[in-house]
ZAMARGU-4260 file (C-alpha; in steps of 0.2 Angstrom, whole numbers, plus 5000, padded with zeros to 4 digits):
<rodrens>
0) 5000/5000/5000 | 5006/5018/4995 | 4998/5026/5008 | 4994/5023/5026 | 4977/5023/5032
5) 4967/5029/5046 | 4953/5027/5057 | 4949/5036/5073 | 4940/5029/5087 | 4930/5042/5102
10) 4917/5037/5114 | 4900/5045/5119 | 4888/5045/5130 | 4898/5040/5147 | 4916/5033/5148
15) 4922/5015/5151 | 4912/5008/5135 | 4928/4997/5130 | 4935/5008/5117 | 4951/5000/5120
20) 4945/4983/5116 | 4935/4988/5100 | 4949/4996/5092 | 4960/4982/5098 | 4945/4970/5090
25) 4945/4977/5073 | 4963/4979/5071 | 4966/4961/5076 | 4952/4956/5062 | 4962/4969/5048
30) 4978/4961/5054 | 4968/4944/5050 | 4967/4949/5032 | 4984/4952/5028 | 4985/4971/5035
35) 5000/4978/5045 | 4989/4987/5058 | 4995/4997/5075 | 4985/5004/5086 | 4990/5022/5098
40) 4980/5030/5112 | 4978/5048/5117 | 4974/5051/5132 | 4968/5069/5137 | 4975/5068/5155
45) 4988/5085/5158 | 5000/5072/5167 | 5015/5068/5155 | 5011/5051/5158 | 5002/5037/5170
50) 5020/5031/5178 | 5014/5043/5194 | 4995/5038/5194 | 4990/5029/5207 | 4984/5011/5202
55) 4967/5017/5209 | 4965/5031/5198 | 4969/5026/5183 | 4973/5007/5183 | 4989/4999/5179
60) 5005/5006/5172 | 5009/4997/5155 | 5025/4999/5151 | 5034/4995/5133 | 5050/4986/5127
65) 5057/5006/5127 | 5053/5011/5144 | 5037/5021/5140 | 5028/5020/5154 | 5009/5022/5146
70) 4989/5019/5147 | 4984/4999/5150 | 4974/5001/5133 | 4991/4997/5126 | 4992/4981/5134
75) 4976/4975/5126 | 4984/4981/5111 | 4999/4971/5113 | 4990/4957/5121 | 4977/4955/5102
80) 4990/4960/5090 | 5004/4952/5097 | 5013/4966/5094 | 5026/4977/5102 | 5019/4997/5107
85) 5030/5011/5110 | 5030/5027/5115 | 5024/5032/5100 | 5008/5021/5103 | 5002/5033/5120
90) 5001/5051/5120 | 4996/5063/5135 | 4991/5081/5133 | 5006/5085/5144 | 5017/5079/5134
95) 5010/5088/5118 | 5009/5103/5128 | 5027/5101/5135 | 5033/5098/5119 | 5026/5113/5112
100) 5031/5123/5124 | 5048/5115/5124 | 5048/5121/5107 | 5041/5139/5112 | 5057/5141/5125
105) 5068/5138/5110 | 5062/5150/5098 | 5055/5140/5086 | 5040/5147/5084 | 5048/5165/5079
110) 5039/5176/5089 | 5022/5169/5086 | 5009/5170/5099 | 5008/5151/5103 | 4988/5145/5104
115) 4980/5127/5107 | 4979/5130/5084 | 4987/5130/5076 | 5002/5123/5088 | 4995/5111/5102
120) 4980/5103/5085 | 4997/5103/5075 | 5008/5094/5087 | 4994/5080/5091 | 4993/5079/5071
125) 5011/5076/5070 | 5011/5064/5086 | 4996/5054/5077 | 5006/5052/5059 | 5021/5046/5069
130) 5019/5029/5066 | 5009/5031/5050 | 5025/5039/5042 | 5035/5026/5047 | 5032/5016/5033
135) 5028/5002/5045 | 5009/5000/5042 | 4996/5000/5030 | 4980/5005/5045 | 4985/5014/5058
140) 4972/5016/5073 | 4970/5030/5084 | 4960/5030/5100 | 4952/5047/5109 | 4951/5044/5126
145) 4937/5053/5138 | 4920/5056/5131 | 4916/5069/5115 | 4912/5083/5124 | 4923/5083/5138
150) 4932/5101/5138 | 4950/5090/5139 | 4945/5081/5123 | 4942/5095/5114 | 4959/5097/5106
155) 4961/5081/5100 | 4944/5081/5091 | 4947/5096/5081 | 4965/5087/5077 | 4954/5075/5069
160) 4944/5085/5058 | 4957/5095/5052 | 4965/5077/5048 | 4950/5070/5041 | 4950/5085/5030
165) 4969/5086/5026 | 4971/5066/5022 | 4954/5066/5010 | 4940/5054/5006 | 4943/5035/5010
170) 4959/5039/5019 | 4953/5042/5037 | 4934/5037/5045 | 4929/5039/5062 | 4922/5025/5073
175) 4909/5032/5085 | 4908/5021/5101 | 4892/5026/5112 | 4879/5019/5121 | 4861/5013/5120
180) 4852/5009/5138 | 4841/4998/5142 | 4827/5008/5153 | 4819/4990/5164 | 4802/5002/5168
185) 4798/5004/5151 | 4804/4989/5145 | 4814/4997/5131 | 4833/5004/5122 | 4833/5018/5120
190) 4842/5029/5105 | 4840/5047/5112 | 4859/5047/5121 | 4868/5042/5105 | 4858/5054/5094
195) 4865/5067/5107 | 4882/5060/5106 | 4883/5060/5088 | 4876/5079/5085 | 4890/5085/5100
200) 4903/5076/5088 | 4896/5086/5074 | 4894/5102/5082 | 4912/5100/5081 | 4913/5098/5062
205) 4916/5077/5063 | 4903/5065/5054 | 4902/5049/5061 | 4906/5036/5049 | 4902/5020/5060
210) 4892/5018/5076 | 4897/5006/5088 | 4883/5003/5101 | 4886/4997/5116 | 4872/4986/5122
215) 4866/4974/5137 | 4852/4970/5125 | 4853/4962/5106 | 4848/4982/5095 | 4833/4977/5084
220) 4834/4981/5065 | 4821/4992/5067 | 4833/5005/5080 | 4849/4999/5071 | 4837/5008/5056
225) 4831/5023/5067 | 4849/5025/5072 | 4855/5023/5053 | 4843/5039/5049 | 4844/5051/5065
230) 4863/5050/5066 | 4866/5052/5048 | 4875/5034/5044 | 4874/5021/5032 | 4862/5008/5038
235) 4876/4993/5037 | 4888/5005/5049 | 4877/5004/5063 | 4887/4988/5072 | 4880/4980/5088
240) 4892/4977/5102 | 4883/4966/5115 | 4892/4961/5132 | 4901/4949/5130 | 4908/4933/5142
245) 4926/4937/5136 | 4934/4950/5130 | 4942/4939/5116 | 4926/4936/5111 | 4922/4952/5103
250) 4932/4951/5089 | 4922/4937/5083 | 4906/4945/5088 | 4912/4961/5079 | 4916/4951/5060
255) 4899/4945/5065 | 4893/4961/5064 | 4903/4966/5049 | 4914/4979/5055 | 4930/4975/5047
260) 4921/4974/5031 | 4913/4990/5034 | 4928/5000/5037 | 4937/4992/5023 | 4925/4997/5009
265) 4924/5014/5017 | 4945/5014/5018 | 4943/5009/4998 | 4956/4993/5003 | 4950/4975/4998
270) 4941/4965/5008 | 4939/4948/4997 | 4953/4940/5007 | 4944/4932/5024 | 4955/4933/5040
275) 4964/4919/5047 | 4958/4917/5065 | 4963/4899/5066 | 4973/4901/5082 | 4961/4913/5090
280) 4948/4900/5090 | 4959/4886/5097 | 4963/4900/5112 | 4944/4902/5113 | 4939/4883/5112
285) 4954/4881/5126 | 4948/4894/5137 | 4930/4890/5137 | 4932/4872/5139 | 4945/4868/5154
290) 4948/4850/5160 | 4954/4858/5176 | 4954/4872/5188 | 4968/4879/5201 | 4963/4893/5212
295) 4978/4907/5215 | 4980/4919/5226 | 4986/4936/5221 | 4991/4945/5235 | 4992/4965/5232
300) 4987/4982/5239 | 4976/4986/5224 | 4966/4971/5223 | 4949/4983/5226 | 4951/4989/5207
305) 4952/4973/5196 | 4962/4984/5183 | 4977/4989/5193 | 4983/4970/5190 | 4975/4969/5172
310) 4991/4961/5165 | 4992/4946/5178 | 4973/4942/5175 | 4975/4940/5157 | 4993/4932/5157
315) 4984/4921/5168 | 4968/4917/5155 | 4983/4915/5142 | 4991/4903/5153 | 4975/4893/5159
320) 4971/4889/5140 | 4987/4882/5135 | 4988/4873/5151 | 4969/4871/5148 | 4964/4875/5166
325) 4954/4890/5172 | 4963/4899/5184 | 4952/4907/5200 | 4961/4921/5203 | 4958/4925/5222
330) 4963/4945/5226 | 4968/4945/5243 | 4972/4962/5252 | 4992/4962/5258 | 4984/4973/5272
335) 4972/4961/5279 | 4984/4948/5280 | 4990/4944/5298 | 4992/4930/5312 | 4974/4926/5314
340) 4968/4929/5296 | 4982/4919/5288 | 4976/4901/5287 | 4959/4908/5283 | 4963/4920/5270
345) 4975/4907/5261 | 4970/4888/5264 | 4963/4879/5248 | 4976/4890/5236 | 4985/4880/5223
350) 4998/4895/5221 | 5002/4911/5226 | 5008/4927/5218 | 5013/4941/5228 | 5011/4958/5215
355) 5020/4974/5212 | 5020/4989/5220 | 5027/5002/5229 | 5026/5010/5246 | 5026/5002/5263
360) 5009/4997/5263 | 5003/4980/5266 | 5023/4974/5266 | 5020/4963/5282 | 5006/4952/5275
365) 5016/4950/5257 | 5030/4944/5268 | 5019/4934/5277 | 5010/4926/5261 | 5029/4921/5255
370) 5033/4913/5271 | 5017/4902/5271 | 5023/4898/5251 | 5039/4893/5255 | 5034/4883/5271
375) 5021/4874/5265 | 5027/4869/5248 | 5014/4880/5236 | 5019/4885/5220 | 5025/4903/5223
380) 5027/4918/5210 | 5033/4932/5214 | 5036/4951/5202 | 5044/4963/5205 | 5040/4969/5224
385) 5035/4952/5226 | 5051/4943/5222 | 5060/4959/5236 | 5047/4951/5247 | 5054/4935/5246
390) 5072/4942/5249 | 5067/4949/5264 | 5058/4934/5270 | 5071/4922/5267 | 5084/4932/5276
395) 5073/4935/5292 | 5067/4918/5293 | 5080/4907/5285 | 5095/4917/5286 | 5092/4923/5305
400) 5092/4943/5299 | 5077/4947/5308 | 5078/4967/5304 | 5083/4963/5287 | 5071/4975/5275
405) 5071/4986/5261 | 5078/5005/5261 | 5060/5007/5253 | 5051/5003/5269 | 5066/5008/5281
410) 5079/5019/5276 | 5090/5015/5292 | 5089/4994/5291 | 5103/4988/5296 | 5102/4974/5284
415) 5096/4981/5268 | 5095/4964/5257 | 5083/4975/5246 | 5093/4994/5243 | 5091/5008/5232
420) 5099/5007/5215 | 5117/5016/5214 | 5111/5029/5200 | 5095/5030/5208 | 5100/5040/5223
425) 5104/5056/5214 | 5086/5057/5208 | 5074/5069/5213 | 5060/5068/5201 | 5046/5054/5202
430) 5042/5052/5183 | 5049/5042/5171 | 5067/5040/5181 | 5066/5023/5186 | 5075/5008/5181
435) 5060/5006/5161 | 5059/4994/5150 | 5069/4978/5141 | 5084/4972/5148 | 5092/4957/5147
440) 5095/4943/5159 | 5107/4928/5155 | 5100/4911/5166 | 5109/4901/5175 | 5115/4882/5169
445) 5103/4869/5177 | 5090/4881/5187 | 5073/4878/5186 | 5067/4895/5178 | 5080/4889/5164
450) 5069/4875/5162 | 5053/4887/5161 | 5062/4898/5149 | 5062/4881/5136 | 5082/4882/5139
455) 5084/4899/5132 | 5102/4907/5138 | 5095/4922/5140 | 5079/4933/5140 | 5074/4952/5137
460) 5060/4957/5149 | 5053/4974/5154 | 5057/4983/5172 | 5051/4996/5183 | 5058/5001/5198
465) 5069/5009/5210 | 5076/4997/5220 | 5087/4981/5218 | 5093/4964/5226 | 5108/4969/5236
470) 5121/4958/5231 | 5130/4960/5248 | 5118/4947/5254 | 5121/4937/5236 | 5133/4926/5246
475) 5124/4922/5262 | 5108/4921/5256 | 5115/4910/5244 | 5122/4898/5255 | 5106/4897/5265
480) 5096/4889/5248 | 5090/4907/5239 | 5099/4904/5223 | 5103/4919/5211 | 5096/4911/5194
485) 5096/4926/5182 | 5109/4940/5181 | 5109/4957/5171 | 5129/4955/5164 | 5128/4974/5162
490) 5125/4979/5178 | 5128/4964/5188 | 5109/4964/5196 | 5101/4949/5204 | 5085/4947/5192
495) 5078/4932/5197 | 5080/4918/5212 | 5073/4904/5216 | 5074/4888/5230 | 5079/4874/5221
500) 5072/4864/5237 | 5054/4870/5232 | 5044/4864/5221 | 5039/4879/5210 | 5047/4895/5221
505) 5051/4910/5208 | 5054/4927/5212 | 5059/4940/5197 | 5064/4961/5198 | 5054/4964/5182
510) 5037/4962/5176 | 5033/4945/5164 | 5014/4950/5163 | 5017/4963/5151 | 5023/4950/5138
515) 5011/4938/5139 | 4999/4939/5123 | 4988/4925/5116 | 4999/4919/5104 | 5013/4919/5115
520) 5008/4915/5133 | 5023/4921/5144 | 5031/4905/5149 | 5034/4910/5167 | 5015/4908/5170
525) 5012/4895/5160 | 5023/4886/5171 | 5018/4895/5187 | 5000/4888/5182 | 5004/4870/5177
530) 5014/4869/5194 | 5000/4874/5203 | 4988/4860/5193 | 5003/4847/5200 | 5002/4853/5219
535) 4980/4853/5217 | 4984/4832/5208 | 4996/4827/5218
</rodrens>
């Protein structure tokens, strides 16, 4: 294809209609047909980017192979496509005003009197052709986040119809996502929210080119018809998108409806050639029919928001069809966990992973959770914050350290088995200065995670975090059974340990959830989940 192509997805009506998963829906069926698709979010938060949001506000931190710590859309992205993002894939509003600024400081503008248009409209345009000039793709995606109408959003829509209008007819469409309630006194849908929704997008000089409706309820023909008319799109653009059990369902559900074909004849691109969605299928068929089920426990600090651990949940649905088991994933609060509640909280679990984080918070009951793993030979996982946790139990408990603890929790521990990283303590600003991203980490001969890794020498996985294994300990804890199993040759870091002892005991520094996609499973949890089927069997 000579040129790329566009299509530009915004929401109505309220926020959290699945936006995400639509437009990661339909570029997995284009990708299905042969056509090089990426998908980029823009958000129209002012922070430069989520990495200092609070799991609670905004869900998890997704971060990329190039340290981009970005929007947890992109993980469904990444998790559909199979795929790597970037930071070219997640845009904020303050980094396009802080590159435009940037710009003003240096004197690029010449004088100008610098005004959200031209400069912040052009800046966004020039973000969202990134990636379509790259010459990697023949569809590019783009994602609006918020709701048309906000005042945030504003902006960004009027990017997109100077866009629509710069790029030409069957170069760029809009998707408009909205929704139609069900009302249960009157027995009814009802149209009247989305016709609002769509005139506010036209009031800003953009024509829906396909409505996506969001529905409890399967949309008649006769309202897919009064929808057709009042919100001035083609009958056949008017796509149901009904709750679904799964979100891997909706692809299917959405070539059901004909969306891909749709936005294909409207993108003048052939659509004769049907998509290949073998695989996805077999995942399906493997997810919906388990011979098994193991029940987990993921201990964290979040666990009242479902998204702040998105990543694990679905590395754990990717993991559970290939091992074909369903997985109960059971949250349990780190900060609830104590003496008493201990045997309560975690009895009948076939594994436990103790999650990121940060903070102080709820430290003691991860701790306590690792020592009831180790102890009572249940298959143990844990990332990032987790595997510290581990470190610190292990040297209270085996090693005889009883004050052993991490500078993060205790600055003045006198055994600091977990320490702030050397180029770390210099730093005075939270954002985007910790340890992001791929990095590498060679396995050691013989060690079980060697074994989960199918043999590999070594591995690329992504990190975030400030605070490291302190190999000052390496030695004693070492001797004690804590093995060091993965090193970073570069920087000499402790990335992984295990007990050979244990059945299935694995603690890592970075983060294998945010690899895992349905094509590719991360293997860390595919074994994690088959060890915990072998401790439920045996």
């Amino acid at each position: 294809m000579s040129q790329t192509k566009y299509i530009f997805v915004t929401g109505g009506v309220t926020s959290s209609l699945g936006k995400g998963i639509i437009a990661a829906s339909l570029a997995k069926l284009l990708q299905a047909r042969g056509y090089k698709t990426t998908i980029q979010k823009l958000d129209p938060y002012i922070n430069v980017d989520p990495g200092t949001l609070n799991p609670y506000e905004h869900g998890e931190c997704y971060v990329t192979d190039d340290g981009a710590e970005t929007d947890l859309d992109l993980g469904h992205y990444e998790r559909f496509l199979n795929v790597k993002t970037s930071q070219a894939n997640n845009v904020t509003t303050g980094r396009i005003y802080q590159s435009v600024i940037e710009k003003e400081r240096r004197g690029e503008f010449l004088g100008k009197t610098v005004q959200v248009v031209p400069h912040i409209t052009n800046e966004i345009k020039r973000r969202v052709q990134l990636l379509g000039n790259s010459g990697e793709y023949d569809i590019v995606i783009t994602e609006i986040g918020g709701t048309v109408g906000d005042i945030e959003s504003l902006p960004y829509i009027e990017s997109v119809r100077q866009l629509l209008w710069e790029l030409g007819d069957s170069n760029a469409i809009v998707i408009h996502l909205t929704l139609v309630p069900y009302l249960s006194a009157a027995g009814e849908l009802k149209t009247k929210p989305t016709q609002h929704s769509v005139k506010t997008l036209m009031e800003s000089g953009i024509k829906a080119d396909v409505l996506v409706c969001r529905t409890e309820h399967e949309i008649s023909d006769e309202i897919k018809d009064k929808l057709a008319l009042f919100c001035n799109v083609k009958r056949e653009a008017v796509i149901q998108s009904i709750d679904a059990s799964t979100i891997y369902d909706v692809p299917l559900l959405m070539q059901e409806e004909g969306l891909d074909t749709v936005v294909l004849k409207k993108l003048a691109l052939r659509d004769d050639i049907e998509p290949d969605l073998t695989q996805w299928k077999e995942f399906l068929g493997q997810h919906k029919n388990p011979k098994n089920e193991v029940n987990i426990g993921l201990i964290g600090k979040y666990v009242e928001l479902q998204d702040s651990y998105k990543s694990i949940l679905e590395a754990f649905i990717h993991a559970g069809a290939v091992n074909e088991v369903r997985v109960n994933v059971k949250s349990i609060h780190s900060e609830h966990l104590s003496e008493k509640s201990l045997q309560k909280e975690l009895k009948d679990l076939d594994g436990i992973l103790v999650a990121p984080g940060f903070g102080e918070r709820g430290i003691e009951g991860k701790i306590k959770a690792v020592q009831h793993a180790r102890e009572n030979n249940i298959p143990f996982l844990g990332i990032c914050l987790g595997m510290q946790m581990a470190v610190i139990e292990y040297a209270r408990n085996v090693l005889g350290l009883k004050d052993a603890n991490s500078t993060e929790m205790d600055e003045n521990t006198p055994n600091p088995v977990i320490n702030l990283m050397e180029e770390q303590k210099t730093v005075t600003n939270k954002g985007g200065t910790m340890r992001l991203g791929a990095w590498d980490c060679e396995l050691l001969e013989g060690s079980l995670v060697k074994k989960v890794y199918n043999g590999a020498e070594s591995i690329s996985e992504r990190h975030r975090h400030r605070y490291e294994f302190n190999s000052d300990y390496k030695a004693q804890l070492e001797a004690k059974g804590l093995k060091a199993t993965g090193i970073n040759k570069k920087t000499n870091l402790v990335e992984i340990v295990e007990i050979p002892e244990h059945p299935w005991f694995i603690g890592v520094q970075y983060h294998p959830e945010y690899k895992s996609t349905v094509a590719s499973p991360h293997p860390l949890f595919v074994g994690f989940v088959k060890a915990a089927l072998a401790h439920k069997t045996q």
